[in-house]
C-alpha positions as a LaTeX table, in Angstrom:
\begin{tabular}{lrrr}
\hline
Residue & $x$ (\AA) & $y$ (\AA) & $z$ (\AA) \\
\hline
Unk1 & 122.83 & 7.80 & 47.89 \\
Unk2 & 120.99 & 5.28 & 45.26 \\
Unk3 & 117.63 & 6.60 & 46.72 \\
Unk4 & 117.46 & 10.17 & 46.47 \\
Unk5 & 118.63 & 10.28 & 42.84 \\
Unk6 & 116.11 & 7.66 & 42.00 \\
Unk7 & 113.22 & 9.27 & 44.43 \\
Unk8 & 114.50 & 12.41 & 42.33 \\
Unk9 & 113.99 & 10.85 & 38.66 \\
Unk10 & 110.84 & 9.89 & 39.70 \\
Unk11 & 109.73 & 13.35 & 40.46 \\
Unk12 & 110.68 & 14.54 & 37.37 \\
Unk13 & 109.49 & 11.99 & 35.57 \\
Unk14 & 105.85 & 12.78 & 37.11 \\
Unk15 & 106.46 & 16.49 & 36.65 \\
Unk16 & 107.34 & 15.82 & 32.66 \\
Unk17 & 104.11 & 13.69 & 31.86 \\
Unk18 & 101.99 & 16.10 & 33.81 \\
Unk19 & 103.22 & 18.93 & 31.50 \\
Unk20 & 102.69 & 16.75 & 28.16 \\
Unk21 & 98.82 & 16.12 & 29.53 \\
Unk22 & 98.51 & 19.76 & 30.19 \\
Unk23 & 100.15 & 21.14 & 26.97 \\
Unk24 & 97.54 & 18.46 & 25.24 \\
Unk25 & 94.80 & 20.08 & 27.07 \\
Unk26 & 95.75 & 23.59 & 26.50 \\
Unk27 & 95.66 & 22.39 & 22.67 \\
Unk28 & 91.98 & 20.49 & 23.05 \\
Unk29 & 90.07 & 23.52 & 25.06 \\
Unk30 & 90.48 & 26.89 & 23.82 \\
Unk31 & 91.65 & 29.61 & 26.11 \\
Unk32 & 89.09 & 30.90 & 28.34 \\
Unk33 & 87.05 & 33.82 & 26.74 \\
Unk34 & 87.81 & 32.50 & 22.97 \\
Unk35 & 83.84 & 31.96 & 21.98 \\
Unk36 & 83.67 & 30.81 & 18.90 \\
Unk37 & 80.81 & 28.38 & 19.04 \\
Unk38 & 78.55 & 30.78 & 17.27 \\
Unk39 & 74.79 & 30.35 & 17.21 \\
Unk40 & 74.13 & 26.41 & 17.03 \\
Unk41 & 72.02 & 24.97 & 13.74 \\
Unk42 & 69.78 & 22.35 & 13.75 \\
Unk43 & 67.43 & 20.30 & 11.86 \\
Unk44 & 63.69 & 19.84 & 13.14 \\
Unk45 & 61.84 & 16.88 & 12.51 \\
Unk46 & 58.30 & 16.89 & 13.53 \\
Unk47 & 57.48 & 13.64 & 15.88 \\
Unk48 & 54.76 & 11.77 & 17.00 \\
Unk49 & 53.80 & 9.01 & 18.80 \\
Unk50 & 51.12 & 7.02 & 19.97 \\
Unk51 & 51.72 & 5.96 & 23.68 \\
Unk52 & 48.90 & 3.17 & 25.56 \\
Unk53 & 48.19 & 3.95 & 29.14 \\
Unk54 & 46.47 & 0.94 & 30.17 \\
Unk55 & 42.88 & 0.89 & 27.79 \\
Unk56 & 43.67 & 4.69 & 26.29 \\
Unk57 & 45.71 & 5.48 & 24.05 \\
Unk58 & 47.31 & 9.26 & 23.49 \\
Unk59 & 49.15 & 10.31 & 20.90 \\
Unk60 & 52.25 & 12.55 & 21.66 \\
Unk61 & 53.79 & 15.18 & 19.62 \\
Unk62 & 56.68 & 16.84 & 19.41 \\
Unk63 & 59.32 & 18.75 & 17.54 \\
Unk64 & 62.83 & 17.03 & 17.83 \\
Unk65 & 66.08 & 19.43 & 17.27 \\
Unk66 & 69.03 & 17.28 & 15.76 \\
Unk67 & 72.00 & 19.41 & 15.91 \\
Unk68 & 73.76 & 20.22 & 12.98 \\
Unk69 & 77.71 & 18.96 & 13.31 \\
Unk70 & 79.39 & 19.78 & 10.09 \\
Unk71 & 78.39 & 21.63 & 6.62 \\
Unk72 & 80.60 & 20.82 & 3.47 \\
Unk73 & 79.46 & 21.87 & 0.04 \\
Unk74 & 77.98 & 18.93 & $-0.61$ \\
Unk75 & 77.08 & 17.03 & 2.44 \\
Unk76 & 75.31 & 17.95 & 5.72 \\
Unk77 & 76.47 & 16.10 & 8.80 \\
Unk78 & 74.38 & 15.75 & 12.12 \\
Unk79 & 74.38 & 13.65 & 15.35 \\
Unk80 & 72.12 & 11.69 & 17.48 \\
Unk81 & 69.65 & 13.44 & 19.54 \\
Unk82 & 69.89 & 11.03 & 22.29 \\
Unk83 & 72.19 & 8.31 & 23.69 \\
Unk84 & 69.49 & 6.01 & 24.30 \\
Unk85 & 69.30 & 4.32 & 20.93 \\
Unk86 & 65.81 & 2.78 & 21.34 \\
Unk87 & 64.40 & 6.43 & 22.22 \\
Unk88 & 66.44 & 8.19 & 19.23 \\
Unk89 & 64.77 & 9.89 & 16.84 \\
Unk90 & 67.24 & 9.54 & 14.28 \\
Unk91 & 70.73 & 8.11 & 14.41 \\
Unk92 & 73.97 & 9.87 & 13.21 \\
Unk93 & 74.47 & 10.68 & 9.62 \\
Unk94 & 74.01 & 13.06 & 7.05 \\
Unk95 & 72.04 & 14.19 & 4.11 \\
Unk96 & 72.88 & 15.73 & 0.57 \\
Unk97 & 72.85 & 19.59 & 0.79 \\
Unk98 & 71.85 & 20.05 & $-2.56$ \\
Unk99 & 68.58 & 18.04 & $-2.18$ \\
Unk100 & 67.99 & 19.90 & 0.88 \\
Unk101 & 68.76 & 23.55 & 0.38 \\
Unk102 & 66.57 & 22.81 & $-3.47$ \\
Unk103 & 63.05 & 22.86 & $-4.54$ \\
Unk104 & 62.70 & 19.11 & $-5.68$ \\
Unk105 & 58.73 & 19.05 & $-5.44$ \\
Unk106 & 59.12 & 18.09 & $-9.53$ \\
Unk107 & 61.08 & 15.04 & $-9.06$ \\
Unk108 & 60.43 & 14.05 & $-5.35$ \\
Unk109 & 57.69 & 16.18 & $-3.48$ \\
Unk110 & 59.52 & 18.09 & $-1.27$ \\
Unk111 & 60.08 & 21.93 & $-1.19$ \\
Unk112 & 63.14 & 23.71 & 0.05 \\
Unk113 & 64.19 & 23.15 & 3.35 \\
Unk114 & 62.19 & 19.66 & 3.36 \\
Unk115 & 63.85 & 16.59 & 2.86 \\
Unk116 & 63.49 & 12.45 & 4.03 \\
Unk117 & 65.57 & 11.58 & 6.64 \\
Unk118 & 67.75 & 8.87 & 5.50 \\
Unk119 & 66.84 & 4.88 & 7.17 \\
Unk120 & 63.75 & 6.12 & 8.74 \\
Unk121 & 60.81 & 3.59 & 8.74 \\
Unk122 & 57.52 & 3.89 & 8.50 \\
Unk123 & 57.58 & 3.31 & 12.73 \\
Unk124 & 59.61 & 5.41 & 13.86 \\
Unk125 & 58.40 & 8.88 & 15.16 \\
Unk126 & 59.79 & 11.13 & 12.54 \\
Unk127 & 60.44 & 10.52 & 8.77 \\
Unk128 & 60.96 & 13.97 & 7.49 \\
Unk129 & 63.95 & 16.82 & 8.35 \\
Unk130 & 62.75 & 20.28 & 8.02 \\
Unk131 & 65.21 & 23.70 & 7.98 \\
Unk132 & 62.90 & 25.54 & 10.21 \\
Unk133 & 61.08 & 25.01 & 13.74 \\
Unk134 & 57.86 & 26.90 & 11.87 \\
Unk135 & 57.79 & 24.22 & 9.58 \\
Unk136 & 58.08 & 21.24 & 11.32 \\
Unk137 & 54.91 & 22.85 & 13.61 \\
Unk138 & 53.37 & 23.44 & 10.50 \\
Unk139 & 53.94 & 19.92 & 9.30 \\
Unk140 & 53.22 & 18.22 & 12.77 \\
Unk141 & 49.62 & 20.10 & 13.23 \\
Unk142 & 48.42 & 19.99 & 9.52 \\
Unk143 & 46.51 & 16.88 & 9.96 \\
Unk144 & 44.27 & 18.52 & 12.59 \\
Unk145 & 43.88 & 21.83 & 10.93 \\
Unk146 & 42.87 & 19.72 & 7.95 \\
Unk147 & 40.18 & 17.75 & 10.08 \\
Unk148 & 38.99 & 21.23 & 12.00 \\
Unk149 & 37.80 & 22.75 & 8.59 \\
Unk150 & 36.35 & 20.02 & 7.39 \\
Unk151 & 34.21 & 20.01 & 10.72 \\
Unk152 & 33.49 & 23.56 & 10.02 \\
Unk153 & 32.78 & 22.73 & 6.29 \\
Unk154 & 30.20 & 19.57 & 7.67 \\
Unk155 & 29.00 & 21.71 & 10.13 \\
Unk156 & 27.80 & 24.35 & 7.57 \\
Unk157 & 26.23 & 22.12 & 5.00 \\
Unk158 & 23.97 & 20.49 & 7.87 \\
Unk159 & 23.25 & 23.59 & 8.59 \\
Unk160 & 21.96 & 24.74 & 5.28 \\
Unk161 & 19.99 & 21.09 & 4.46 \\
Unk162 & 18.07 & 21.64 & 7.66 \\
Unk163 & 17.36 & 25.02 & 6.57 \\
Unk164 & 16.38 & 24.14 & 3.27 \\
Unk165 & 14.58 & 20.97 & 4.71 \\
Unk166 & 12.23 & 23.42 & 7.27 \\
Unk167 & 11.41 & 25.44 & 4.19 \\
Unk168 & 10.24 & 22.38 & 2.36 \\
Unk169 & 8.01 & 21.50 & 4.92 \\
Unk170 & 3.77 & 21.18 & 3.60 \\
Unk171 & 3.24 & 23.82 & 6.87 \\
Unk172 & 5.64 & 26.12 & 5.02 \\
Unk173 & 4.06 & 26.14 & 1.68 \\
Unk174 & 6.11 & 23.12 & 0.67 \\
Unk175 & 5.02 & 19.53 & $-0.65$ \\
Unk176 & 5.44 & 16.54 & 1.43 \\
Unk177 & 7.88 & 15.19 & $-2.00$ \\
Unk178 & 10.11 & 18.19 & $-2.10$ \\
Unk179 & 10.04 & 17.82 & 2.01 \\
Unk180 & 10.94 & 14.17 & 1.84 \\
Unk181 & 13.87 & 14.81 & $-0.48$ \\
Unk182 & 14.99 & 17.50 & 1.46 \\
Unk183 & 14.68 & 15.19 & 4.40 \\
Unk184 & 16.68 & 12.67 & 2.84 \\
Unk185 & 19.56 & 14.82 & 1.88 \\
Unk186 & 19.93 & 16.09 & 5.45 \\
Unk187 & 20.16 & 12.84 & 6.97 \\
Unk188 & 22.47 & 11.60 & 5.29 \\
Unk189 & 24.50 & 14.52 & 5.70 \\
Unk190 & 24.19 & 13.96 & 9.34 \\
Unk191 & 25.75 & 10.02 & 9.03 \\
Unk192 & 28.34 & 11.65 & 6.74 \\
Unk193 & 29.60 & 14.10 & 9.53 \\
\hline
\end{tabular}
């Protein structure tokens, strides 16, 4: 008679912790339909890279979302992008709300929405956190934008000093010293582009 009772207890004792893991479950995951993730924020930070294939070298970049965990009114809380700690871009933490949310371009350089993204070094891919994916674009790409109009800029002047230096020239009515000057000027307009 010993074993059934105790083959019995067992039972219920298995029966008992199976309904204490799934009352703790029911209290972990809400029920099903219950959505209340909402839409997901995230702060950008504008990445790049320089990666060596053999002799060449490429440079890679990117925009990097870091998801946004937790807001308080003073503090803005965000997580890892990646497991991999060697290929994160930033690691967990969190940055003052005030700075970021505040035009602080008086006291440290950075507009609204724009702020330094705590530990980074001058290495790593990213340094900066911006509020917007626009911005971070704008940010990653400025540097070639920047180097495209001054092409356009070079382009233009050479342009003009080898206009000016064909009018200079004795066959058009010019003197061989205004020609030579205007000579002058456009080559070294030429080595400067």
């Amino acid at each position: 008679m010993d074993k059934p009772s105790s083959r019995a207890r067992g039972r219920l004792a298995a029966a008992a912790a199976l309904r204490r893991i799934g009352a703790a479950v029911r209290k972990i995951r809400p029920p099903p339909g219950a959505d209340d993730t909402g839409p997901a924020e995230y702060l950008y930070v504008p990445c790049a890279r320089v990666c060596y294939h053999g002799l060449s070298a490429q440079t890679r970049r990117w925009v990097q979302e870091v998801p946004v965990v937790r807001k308080t009114p003073n503090r803005i809380y965000y997580t890892s992008d990646t497991w991999d700690r060697i290929e994160a871009v930033v690691s967990p933490g969190s940055i003052s709300r005030q700075e970021f949310e505040t035009d602080t371009r008086g006291r440290h350089g950075y507009p609204a929405g724009v702020i330094p993204i705590p530990g980074a070094h001058p290495g790593s891919a990213g340094r900066l956190f911006f509020a917007t994916r626009q911005a971070a674009e704008y940010h990653l790409y400025r540097g070639e934008r920047e180097r495209a109009r001054q092409t356009a800029l070079d382009a233009s002047r050479v342009k003009e000093l080898r206009r000016a230096m064909a009018d200079a020239h004795p066959d058009r009515g010019g003197t061989a010293e205004q020609f030579i000057e205007a000579r002058r000027r456009y080559q070294t307009a030429l080595r400067s582009a």
